[in-house]
Every structure is written in structure tokens, then in C-alpha cells.
Gaussian input, Z-matrix of N, CA and C with variables (Angstrom, degrees):
# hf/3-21g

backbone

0 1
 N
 C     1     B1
 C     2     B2     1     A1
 N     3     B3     2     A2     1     D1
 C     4     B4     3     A3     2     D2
 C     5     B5     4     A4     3     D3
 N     6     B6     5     A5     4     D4
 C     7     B7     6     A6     5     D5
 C     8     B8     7     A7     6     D6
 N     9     B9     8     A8     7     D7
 C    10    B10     9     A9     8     D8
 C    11    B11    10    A10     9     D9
 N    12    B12    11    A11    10    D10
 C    13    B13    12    A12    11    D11
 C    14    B14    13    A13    12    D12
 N    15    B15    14    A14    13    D13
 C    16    B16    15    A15    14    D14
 C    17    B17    16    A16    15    D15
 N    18    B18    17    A17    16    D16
 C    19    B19    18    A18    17    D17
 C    20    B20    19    A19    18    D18
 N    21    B21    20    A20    19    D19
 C    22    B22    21    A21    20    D20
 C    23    B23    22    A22    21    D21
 N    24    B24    23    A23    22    D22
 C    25    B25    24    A24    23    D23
 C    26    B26    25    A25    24    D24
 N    27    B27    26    A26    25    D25
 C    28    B28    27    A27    26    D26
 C    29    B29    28    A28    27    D27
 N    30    B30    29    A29    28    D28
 C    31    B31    30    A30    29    D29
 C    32    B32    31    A31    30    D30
 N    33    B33    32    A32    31    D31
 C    34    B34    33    A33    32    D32
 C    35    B35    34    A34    33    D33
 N    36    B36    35    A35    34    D34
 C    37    B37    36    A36    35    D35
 C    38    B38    37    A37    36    D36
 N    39    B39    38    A38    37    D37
 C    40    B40    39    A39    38    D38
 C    41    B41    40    A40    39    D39
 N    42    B42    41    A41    40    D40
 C    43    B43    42    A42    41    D41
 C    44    B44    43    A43    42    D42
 N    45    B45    44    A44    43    D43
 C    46    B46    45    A45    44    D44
 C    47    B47    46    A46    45    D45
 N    48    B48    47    A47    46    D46
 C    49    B49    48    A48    47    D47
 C    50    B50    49    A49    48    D48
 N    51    B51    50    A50    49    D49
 C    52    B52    51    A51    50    D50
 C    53    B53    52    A52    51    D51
 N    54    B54    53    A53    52    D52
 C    55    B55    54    A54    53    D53
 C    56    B56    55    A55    54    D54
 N    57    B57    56    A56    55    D55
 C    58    B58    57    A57    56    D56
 C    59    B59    58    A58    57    D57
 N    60    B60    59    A59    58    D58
 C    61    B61    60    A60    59    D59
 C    62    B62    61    A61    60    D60
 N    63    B63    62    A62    61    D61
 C    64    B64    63    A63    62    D62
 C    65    B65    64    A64    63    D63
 N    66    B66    65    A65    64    D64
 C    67    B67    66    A66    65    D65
 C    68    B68    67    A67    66    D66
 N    69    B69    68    A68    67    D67
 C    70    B70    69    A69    68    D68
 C    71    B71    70    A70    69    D69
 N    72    B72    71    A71    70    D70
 C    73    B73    72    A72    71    D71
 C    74    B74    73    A73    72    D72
 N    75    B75    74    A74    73    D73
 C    76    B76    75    A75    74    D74
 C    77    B77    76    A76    75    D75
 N    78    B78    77    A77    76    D76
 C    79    B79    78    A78    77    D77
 C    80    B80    79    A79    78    D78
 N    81    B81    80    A80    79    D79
 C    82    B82    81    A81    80    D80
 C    83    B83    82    A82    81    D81
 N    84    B84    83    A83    82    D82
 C    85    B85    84    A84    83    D83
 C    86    B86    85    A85    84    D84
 N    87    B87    86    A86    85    D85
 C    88    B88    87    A87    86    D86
 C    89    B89    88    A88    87    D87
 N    90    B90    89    A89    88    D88
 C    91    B91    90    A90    89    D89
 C    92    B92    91    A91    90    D90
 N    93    B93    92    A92    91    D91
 C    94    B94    93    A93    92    D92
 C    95    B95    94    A94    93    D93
 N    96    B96    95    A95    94    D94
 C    97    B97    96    A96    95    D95
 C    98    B98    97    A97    96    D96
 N    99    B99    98    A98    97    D97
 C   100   B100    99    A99    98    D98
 C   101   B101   100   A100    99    D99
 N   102   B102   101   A101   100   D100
 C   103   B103   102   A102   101   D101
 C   104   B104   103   A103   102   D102
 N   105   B105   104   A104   103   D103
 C   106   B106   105   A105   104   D104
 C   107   B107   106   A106   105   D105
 N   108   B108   107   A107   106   D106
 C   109   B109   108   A108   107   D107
 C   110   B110   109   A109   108   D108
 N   111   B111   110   A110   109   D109
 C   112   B112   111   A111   110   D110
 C   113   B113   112   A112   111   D111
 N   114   B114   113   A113   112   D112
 C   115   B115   114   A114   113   D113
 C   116   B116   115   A115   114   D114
 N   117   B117   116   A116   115   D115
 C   118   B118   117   A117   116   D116
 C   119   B119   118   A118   117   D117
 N   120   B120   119   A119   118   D118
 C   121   B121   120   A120   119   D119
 C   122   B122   121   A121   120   D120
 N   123   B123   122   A122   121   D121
 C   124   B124   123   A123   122   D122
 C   125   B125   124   A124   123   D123
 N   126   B126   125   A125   124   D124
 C   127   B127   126   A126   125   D125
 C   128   B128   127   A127   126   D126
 N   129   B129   128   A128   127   D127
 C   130   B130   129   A129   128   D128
 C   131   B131   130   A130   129   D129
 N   132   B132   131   A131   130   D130
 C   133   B133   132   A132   131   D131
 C   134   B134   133   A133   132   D132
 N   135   B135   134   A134   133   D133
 C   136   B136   135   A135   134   D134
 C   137   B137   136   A136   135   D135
 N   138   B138   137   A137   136   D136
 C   139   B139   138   A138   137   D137
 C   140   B140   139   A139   138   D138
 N   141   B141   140   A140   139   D139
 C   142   B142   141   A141   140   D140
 C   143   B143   142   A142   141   D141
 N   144   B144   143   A143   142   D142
 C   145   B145   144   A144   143   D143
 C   146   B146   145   A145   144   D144
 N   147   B147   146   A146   145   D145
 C   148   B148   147   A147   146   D146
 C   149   B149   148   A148   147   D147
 N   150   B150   149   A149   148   D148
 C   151   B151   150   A150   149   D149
 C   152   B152   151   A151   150   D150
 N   153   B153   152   A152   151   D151
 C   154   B154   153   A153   152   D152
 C   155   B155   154   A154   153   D153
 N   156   B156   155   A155   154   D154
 C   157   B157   156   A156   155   D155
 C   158   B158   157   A157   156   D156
 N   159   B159   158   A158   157   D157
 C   160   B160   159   A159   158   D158
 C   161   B161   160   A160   159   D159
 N   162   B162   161   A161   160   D160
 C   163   B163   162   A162   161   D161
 C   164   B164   163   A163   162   D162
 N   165   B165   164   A164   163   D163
 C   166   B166   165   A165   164   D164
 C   167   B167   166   A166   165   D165
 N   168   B168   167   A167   166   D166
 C   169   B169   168   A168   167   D167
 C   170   B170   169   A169   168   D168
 N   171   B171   170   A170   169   D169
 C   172   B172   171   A171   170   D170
 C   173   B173   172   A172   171   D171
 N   174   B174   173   A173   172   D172
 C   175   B175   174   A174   173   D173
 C   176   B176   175   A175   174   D174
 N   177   B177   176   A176   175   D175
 C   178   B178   177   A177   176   D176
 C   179   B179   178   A178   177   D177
 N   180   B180   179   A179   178   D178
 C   181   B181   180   A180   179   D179
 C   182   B182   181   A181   180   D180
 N   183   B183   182   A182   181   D181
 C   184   B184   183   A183   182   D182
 C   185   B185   184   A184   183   D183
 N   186   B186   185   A185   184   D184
 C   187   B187   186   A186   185   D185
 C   188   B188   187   A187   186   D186
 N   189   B189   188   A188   187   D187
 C   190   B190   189   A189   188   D188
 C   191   B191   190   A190   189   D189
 N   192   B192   191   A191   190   D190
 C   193   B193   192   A192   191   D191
 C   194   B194   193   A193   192   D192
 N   195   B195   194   A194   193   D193
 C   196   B196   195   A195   194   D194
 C   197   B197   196   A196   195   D195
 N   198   B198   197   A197   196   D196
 C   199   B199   198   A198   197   D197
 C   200   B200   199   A199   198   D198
 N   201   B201   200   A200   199   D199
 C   202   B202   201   A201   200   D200
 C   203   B203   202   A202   201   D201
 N   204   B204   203   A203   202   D202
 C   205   B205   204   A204   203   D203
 C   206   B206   205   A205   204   D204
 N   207   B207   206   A206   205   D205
 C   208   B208   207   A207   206   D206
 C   209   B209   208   A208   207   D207
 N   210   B210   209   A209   208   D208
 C   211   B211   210   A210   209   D209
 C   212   B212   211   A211   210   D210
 N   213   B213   212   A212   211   D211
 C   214   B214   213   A213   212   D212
 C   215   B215   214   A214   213   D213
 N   216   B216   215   A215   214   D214
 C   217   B217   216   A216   215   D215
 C   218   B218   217   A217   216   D216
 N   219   B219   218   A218   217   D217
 C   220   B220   219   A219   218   D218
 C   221   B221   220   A220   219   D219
 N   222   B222   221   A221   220   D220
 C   223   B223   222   A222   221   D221
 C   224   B224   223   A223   222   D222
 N   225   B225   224   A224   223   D223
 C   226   B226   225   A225   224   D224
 C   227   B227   226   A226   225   D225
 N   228   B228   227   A227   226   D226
 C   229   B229   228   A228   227   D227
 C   230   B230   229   A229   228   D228
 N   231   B231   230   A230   229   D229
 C   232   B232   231   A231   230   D230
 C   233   B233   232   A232   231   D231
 N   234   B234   233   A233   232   D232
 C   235   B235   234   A234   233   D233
 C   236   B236   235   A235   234   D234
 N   237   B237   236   A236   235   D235
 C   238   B238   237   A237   236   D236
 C   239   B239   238   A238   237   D237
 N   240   B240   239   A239   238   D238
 C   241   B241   240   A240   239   D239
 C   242   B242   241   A241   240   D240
 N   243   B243   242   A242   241   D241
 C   244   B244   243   A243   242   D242
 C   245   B245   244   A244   243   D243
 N   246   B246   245   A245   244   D244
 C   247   B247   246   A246   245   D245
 C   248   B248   247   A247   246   D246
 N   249   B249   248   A248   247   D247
 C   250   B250   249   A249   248   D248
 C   251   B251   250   A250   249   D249
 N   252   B252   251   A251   250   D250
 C   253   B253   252   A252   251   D251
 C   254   B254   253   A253   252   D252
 N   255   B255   254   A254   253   D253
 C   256   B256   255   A255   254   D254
 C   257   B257   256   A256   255   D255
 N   258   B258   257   A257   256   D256
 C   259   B259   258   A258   257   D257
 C   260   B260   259   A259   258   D258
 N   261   B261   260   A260   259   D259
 C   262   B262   261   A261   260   D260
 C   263   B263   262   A262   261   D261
 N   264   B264   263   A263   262   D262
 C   265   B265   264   A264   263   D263
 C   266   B266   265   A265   264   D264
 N   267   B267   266   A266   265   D265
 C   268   B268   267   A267   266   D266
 C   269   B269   268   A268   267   D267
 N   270   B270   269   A269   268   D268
 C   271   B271   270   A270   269   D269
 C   272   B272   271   A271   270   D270
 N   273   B273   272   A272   271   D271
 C   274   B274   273   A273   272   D272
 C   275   B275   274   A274   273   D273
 N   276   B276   275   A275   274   D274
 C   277   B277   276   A276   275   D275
 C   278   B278   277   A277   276   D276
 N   279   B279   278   A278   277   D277
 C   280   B280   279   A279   278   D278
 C   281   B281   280   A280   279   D279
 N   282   B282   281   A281   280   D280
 C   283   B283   282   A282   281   D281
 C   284   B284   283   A283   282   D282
 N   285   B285   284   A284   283   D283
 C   286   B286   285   A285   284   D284
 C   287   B287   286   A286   285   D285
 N   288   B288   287   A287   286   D286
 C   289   B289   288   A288   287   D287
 C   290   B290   289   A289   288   D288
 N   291   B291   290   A290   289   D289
 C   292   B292   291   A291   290   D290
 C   293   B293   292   A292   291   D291
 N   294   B294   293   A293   292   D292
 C   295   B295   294   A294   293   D293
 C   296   B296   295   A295   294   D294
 N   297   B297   296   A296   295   D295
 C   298   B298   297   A297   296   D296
 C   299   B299   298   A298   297   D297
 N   300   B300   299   A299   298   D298
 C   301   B301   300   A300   299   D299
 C   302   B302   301   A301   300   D300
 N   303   B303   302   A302   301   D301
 C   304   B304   303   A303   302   D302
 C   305   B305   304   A304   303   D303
 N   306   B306   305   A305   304   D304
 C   307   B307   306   A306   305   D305
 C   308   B308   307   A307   306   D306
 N   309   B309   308   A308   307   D307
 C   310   B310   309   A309   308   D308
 C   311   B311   310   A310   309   D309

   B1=1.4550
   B2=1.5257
   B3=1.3720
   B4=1.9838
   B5=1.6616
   B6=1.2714
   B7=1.6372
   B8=1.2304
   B9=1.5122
   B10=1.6574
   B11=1.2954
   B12=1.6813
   B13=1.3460
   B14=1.3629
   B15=1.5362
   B16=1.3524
   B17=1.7091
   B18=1.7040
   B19=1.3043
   B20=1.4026
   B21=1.6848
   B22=1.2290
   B23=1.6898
   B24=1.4838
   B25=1.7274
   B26=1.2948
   B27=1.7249
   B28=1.4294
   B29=1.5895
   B30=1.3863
   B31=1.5657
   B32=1.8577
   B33=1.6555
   B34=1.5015
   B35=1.8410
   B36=1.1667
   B37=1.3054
   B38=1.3214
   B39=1.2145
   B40=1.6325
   B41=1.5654
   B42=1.2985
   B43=1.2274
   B44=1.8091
   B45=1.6024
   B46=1.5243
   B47=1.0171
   B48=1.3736
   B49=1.6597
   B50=1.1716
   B51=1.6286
   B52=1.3342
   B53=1.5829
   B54=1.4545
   B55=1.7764
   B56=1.4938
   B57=1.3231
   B58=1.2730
   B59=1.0800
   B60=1.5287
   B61=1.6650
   B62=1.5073
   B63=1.4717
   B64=1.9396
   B65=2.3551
   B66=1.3421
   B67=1.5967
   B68=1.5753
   B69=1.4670
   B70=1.4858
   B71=1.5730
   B72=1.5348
   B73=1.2542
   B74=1.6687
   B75=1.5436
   B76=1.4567
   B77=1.8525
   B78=1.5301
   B79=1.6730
   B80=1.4001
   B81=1.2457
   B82=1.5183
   B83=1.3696
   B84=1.3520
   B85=1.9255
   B86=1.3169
   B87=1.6110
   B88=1.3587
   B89=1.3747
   B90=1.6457
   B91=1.4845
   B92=1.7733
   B93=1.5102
   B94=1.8803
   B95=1.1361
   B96=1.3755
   B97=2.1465
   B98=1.2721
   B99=1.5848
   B100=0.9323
   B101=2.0777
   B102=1.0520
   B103=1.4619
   B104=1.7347
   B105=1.5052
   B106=1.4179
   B107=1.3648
   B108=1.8851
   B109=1.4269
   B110=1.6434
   B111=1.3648
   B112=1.4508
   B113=1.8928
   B114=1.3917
   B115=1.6222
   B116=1.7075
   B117=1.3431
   B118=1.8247
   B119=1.5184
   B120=1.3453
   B121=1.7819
   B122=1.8766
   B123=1.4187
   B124=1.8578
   B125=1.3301
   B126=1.6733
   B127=1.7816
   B128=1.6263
   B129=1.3402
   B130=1.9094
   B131=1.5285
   B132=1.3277
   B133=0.9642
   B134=1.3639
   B135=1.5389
   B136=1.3697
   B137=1.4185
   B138=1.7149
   B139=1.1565
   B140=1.7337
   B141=1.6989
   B142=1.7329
   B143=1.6342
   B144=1.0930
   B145=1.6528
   B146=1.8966
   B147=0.8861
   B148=1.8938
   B149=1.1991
   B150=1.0813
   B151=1.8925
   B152=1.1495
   B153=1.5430
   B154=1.3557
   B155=1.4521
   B156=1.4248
   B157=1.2741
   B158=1.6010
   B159=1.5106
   B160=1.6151
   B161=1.2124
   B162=1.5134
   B163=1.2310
   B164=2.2081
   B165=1.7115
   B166=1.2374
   B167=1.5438
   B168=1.1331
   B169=1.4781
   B170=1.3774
   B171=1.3450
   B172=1.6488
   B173=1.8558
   B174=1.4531
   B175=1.2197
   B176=1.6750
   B177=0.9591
   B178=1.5886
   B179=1.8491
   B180=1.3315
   B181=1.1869
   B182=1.5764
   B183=1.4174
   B184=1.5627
   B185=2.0777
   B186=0.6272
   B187=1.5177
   B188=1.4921
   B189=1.2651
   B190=1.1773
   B191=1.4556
   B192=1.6361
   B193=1.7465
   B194=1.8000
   B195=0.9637
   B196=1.7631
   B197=2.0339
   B198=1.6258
   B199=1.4673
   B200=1.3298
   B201=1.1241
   B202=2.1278
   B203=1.5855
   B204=1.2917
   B205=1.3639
   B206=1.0429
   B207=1.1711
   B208=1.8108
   B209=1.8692
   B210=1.8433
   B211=1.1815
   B212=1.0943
   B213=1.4837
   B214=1.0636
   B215=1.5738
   B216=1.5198
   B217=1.5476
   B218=1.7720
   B219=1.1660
   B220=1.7972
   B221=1.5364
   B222=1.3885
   B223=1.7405
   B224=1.2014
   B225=1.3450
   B226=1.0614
   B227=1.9798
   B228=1.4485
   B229=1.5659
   B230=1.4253
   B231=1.6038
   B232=1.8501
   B233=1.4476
   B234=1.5744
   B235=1.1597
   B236=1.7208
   B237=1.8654
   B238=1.2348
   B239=1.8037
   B240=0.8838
   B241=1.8591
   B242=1.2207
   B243=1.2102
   B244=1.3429
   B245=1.1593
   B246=1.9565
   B247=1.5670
   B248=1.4852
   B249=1.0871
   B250=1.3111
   B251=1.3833
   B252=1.5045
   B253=2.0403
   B254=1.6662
   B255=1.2627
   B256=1.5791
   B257=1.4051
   B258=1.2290
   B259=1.2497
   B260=1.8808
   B261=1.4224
   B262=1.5199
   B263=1.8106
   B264=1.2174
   B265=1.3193
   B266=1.5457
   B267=1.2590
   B268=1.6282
   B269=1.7052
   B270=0.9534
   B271=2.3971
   B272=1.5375
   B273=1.1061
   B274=1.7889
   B275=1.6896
   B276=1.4017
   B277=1.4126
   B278=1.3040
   B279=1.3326
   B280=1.8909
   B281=1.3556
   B282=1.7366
   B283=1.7064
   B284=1.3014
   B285=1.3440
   B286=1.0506
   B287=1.5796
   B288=1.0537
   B289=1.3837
   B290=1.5040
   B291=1.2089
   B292=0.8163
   B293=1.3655
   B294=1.3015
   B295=1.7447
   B296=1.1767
   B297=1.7185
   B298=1.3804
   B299=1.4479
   B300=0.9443
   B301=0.9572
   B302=1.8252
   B303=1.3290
   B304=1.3396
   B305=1.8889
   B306=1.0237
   B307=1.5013
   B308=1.2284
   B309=0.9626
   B310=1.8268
   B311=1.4467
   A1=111.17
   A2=97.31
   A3=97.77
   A4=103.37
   A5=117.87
   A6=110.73
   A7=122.73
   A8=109.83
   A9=100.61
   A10=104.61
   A11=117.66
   A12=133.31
   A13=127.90
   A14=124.12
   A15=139.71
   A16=88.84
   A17=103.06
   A18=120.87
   A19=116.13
   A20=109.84
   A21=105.92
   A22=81.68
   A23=101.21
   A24=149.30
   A25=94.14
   A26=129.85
   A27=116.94
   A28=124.40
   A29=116.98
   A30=102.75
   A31=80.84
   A32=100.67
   A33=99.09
   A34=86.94
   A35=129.28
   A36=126.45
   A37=107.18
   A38=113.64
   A39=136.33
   A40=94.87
   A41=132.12
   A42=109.50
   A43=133.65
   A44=103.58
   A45=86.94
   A46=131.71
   A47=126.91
   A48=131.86
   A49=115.67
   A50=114.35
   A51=118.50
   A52=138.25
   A53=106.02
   A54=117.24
   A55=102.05
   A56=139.32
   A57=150.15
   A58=110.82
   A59=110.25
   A60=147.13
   A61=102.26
   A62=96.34
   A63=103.20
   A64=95.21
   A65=105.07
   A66=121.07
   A67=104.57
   A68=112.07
   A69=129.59
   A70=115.75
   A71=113.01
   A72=118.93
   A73=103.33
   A74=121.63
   A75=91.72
   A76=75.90
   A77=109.87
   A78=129.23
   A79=94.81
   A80=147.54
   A81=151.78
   A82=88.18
   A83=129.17
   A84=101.71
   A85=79.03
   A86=125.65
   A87=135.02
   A88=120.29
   A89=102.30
   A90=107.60
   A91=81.85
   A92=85.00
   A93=87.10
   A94=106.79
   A95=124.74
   A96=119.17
   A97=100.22
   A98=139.29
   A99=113.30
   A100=101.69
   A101=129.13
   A102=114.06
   A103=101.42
   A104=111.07
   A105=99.29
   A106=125.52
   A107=109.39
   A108=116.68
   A109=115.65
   A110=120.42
   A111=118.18
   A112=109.10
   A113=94.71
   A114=110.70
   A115=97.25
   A116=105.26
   A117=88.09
   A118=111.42
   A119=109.15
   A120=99.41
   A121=101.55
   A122=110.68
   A123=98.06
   A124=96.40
   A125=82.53
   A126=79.92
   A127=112.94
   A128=102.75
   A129=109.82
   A130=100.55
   A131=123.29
   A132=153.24
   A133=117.33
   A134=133.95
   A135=136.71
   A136=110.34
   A137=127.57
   A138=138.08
   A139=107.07
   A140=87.64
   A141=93.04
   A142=103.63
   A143=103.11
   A144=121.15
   A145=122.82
   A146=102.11
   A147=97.42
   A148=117.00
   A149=111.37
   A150=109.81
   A151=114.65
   A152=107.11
   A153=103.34
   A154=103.35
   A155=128.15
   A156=119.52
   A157=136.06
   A158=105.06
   A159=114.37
   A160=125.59
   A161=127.59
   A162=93.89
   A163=81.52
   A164=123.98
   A165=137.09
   A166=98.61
   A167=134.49
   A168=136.38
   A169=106.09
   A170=132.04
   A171=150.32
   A172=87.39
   A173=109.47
   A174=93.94
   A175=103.34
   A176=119.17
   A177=134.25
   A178=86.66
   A179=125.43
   A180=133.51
   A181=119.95
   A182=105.14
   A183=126.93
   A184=100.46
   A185=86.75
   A186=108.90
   A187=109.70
   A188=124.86
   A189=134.66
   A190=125.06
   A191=104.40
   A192=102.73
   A193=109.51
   A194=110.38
   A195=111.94
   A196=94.96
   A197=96.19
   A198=102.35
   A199=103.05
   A200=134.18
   A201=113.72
   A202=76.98
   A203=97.34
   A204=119.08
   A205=132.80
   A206=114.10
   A207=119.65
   A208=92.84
   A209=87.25
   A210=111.08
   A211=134.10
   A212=174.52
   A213=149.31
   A214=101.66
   A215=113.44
   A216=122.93
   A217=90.98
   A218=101.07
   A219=135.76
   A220=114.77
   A221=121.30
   A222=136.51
   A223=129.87
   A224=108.59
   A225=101.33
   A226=108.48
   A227=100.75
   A228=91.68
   A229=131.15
   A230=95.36
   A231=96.16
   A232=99.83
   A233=110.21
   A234=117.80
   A235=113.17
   A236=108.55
   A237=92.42
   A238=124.95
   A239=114.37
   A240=135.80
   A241=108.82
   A242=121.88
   A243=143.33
   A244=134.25
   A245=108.72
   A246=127.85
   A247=81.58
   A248=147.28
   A249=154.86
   A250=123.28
   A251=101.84
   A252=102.60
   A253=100.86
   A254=128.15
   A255=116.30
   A256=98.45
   A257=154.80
   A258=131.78
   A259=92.55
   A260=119.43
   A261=124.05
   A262=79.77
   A263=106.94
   A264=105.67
   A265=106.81
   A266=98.60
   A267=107.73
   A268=116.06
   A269=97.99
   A270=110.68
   A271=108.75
   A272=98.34
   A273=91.57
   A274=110.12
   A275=140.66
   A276=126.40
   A277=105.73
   A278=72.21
   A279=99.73
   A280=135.74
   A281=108.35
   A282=120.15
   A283=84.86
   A284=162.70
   A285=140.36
   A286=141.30
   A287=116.16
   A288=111.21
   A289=119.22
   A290=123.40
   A291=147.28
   A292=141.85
   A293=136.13
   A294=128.63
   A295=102.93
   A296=119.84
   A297=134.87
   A298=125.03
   A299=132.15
   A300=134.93
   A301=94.58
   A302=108.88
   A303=117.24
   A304=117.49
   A305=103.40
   A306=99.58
   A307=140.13
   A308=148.33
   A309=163.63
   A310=109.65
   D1=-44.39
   D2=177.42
   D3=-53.39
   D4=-49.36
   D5=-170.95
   D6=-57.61
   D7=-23.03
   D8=173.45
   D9=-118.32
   D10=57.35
   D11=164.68
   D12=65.90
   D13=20.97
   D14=-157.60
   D15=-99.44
   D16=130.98
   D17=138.71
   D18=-81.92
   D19=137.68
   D20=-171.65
   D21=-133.90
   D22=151.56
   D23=-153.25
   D24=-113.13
   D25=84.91
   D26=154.23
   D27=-69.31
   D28=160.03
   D29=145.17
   D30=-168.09
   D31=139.19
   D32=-177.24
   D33=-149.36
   D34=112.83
   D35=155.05
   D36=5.23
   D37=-87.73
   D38=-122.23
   D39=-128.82
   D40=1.06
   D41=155.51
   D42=-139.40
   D43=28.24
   D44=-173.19
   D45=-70.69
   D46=-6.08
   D47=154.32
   D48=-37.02
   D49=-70.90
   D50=159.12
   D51=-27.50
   D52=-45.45
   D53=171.80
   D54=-70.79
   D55=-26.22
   D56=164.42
   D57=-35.56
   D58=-78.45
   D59=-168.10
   D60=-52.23
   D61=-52.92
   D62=-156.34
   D63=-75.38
   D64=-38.32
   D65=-152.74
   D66=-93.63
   D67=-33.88
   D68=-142.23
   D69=37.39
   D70=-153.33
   D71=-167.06
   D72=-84.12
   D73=133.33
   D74=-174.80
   D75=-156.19
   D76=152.38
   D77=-173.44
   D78=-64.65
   D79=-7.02
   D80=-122.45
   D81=-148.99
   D82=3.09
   D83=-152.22
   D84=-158.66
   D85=94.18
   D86=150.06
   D87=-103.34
   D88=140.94
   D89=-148.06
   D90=-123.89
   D91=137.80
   D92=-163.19
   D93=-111.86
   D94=172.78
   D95=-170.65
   D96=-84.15
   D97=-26.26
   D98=-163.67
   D99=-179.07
   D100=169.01
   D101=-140.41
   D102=-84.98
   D103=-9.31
   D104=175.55
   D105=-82.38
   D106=-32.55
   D107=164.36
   D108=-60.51
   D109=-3.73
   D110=-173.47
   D111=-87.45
   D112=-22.26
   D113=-170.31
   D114=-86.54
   D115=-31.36
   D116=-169.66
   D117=-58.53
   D118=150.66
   D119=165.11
   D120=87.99
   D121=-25.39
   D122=-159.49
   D123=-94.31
   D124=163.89
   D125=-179.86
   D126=-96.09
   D127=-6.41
   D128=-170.66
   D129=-151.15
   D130=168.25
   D131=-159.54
   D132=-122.35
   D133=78.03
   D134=-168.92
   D135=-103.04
   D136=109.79
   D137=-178.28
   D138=-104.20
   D139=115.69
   D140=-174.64
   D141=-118.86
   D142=16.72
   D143=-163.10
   D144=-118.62
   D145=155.56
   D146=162.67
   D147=-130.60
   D148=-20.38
   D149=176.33
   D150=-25.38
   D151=144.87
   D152=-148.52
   D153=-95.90
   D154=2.95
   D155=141.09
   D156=-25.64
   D157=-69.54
   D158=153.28
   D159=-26.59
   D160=-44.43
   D161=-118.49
   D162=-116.44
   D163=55.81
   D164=168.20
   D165=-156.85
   D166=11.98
   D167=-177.56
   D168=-26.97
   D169=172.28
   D170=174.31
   D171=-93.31
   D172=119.15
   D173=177.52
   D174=-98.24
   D175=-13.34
   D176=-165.30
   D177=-72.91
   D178=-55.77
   D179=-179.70
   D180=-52.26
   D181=-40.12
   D182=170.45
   D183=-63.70
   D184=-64.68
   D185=175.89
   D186=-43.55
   D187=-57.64
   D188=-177.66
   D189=-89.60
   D190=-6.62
   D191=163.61
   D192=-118.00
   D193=-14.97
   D194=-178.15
   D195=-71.34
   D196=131.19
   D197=171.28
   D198=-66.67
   D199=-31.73
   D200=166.77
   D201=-123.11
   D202=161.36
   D203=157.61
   D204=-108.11
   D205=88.86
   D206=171.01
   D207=-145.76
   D208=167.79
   D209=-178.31
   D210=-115.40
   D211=154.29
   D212=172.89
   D213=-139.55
   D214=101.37
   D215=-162.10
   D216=-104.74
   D217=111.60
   D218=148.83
   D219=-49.22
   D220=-33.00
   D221=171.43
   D222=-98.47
   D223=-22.07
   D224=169.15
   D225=86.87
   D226=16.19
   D227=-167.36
   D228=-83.02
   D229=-5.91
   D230=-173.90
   D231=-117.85
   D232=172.72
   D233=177.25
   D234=-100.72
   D235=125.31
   D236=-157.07
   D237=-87.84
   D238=0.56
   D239=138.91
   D240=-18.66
   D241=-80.77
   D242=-176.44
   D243=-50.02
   D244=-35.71
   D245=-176.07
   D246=-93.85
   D247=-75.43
   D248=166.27
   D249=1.06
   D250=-57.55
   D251=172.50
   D252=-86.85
   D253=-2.31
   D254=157.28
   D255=-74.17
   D256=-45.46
   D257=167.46
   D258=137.47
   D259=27.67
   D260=-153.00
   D261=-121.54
   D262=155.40
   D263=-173.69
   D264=-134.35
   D265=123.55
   D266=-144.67
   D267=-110.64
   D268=126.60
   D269=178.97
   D270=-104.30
   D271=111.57
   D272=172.04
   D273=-128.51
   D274=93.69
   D275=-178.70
   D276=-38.05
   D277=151.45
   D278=-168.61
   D279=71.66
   D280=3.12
   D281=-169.60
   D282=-101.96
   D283=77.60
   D284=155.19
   D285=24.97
   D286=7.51
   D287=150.76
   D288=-98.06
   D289=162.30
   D290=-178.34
   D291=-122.48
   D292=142.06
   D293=175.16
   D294=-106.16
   D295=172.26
   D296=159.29
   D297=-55.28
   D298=167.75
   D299=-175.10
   D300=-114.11
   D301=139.97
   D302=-172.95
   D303=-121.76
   D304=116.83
   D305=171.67
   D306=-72.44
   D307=78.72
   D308=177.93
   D309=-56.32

């Protein structure tokens, strides 16, 4: 995401020390209080997590602050039927869909 100029919006319970440690401090890498300030401003929704915070979100809310709405779930935690007839357009590895491949 950094290579094709993306600021990316953390917020993880249980590990931003860790995103610290592994990323350091970088203009690109805002670390947010908590998972709704992470959605304002983004254009997508990247789930690299399972905490069980995640995993009953407001999807209507997701939906209604992401500049596009789609998701791209790393866990695999929702069912994609469901995010889908909210009108959210949904990536989960291993579900068979797929994106483009993008050049940077």
C-alpha cells in the first residue's frame, strides 16, 4: 500500500506497540484510538485481525463512513452474502473472488 502512495489508518486492540516496533514512526502510518476513527477518511476496510471486537461490527456504519465501501477480510470472519446485499463489496482469501492485480 505504501508503494502506491497509500496512508494507512491502524487501530488493533492488542497490538500498536507492536505496529510501532515492526513499522516505526512513519507520515504514512496513523495509528487511531479506536476502530471507528480508523474508518473515517479510508477508502477500504483491511481486516488482518480476529479479535473479537471485529468480528459483529455495524456494517451499515462501515458502509456509511468508508469513501467506497468494500472490504478486504485477511480472516475470513464474515459471511460474504450478507456484506454483499448491504451494498459493501466484499474480499475474503480463499472465497474465490478475486481483484486485479495493480502495478506500483
Amino acid at each position: 500500500l505504501w508503494a502506491a502512495g497509500a496512508t494507512v489508518q491502524v487501530f488493533d486492540p492488542e497490538a500498536m506497540d507492536e505496529v510501532i516496533r515492526i513499522y516505526g514512526e512513519r507520515k504514512d502510518l496513523l495509528l487511531m484510538k479506536n476502530k471507528e476513527a480508523a474508518l473515517e477518511g479510508a477508502d477500504a476496510l483491511i481486516i488482518v485481525t480476529e479479535w473479537q471486537s471485529f468480528r459483529a461490527p455495524d456494517f451499515k456504519k462501515i458502509k456509511d463512513t468508508l469513501i467506497t465501501p468494500v472490504i478486504f477480510d485477511g480472516r475470513n470472519l464474515y459471511e460474504p452474502e450478507k456484506i454483499e446485499a448491504m451494498g459493501i463489496q466484499y474480499y475474503a482469501i480463499g472465497r474465490g473472488r478475486s481483484v486485479k492485480n495493480v502495478e506500483v
